[in-house]
N, C-alpha and C positions, 0 to 999 in steps of 0.2 A: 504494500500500500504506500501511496507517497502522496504528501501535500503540497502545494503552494503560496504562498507568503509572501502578501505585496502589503507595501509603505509607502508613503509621498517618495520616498531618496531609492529605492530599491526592492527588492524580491529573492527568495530563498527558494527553495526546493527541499524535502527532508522525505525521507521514508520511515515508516512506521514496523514495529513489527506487531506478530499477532497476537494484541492482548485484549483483555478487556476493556480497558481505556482508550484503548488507540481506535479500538472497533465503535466503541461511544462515541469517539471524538468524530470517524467520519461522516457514520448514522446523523448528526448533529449539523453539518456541512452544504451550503455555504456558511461560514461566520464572519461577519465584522463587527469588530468591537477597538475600545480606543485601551493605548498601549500607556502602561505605567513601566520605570525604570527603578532599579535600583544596585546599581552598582554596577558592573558589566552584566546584567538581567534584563529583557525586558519580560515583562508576564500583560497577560492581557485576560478577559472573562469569556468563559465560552461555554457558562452555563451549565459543564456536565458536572451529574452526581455520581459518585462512584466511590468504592470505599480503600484502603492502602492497598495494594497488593505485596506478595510475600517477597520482593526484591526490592520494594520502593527503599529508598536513603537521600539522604539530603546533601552528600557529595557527588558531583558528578564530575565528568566529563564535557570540555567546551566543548557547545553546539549541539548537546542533546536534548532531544525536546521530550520536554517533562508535563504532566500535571499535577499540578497542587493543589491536591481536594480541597482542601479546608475554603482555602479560594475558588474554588470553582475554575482556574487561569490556567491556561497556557504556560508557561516558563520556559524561558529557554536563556538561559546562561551563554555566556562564552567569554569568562573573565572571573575576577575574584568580586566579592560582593561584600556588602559592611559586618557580613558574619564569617566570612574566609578566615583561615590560616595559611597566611603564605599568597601564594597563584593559586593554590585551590579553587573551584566553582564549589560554593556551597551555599545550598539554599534554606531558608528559613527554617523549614520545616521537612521533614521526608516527604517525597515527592515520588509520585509513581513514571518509570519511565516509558516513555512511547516509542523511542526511535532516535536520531537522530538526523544534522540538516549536513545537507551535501556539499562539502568544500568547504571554502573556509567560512568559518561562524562569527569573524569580528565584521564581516558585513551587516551583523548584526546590530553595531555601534550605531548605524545612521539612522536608527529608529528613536524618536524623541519622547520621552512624555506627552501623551495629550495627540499623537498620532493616529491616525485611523489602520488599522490592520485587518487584512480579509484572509481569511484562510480559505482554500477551497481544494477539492478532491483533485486528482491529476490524473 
């Protein structure tokens, strides 16, 4: 499964693999929603409910795309964040993960707070 990801500055590509989450998340598809940042993060809301799954952690790997139940968001890191150690990507809370985005992930920097972001199936 793979999605796409467009912003005013840019667009991503990421593929998912098969979980429950990820399967929510395209069920769900098209989304647009406005983007929040926090640190080399940005997360955005896309409304699915869904509970931890048994590999979710709150460090990851830049440019994987995560969900963050408690938020209901998107996440996708690709940098250290104001709860990192070190370069770490580490997110707030454990985070189930979906996949990851194709190439490099600080294209992810040109997405600003207050952005409009549309996710849609590929």
């Amino acid at each position: 499964m793979h999605i796409h990801i467009t912003w005013p500055a840019g667009e991503a590509t990421a593929y998912l693999e098969e979980t429950v989450s990820a399967k929510a998340l395209m069920e769900a598809l098209p989304i647009t929603s406005t983007a929040n940042t926090w640190g080399d993060e940005v997360y955005f809301d896309v409304g699915i409910a869904v509970e931890l799954e048994d590999d979710a952690r709150a460090v990851v790997d830049a440019g994987t795309v995560c969900l963050w139940v408690e938020g209901k968001s998107l996440a996708l890191p690709f940098g250290p964040t104001p709860a990192s150690q070190g370069e770490e990507c580490r997110l707030v809370t454990d985070v189930n993960i979906l996949g990851a985005i194709e190439g490099d992930p600080t294209i992810l920097a040109t997405i600003h707070s207050g952005d409009e972001v549309t996710v849609e199936a590929v």
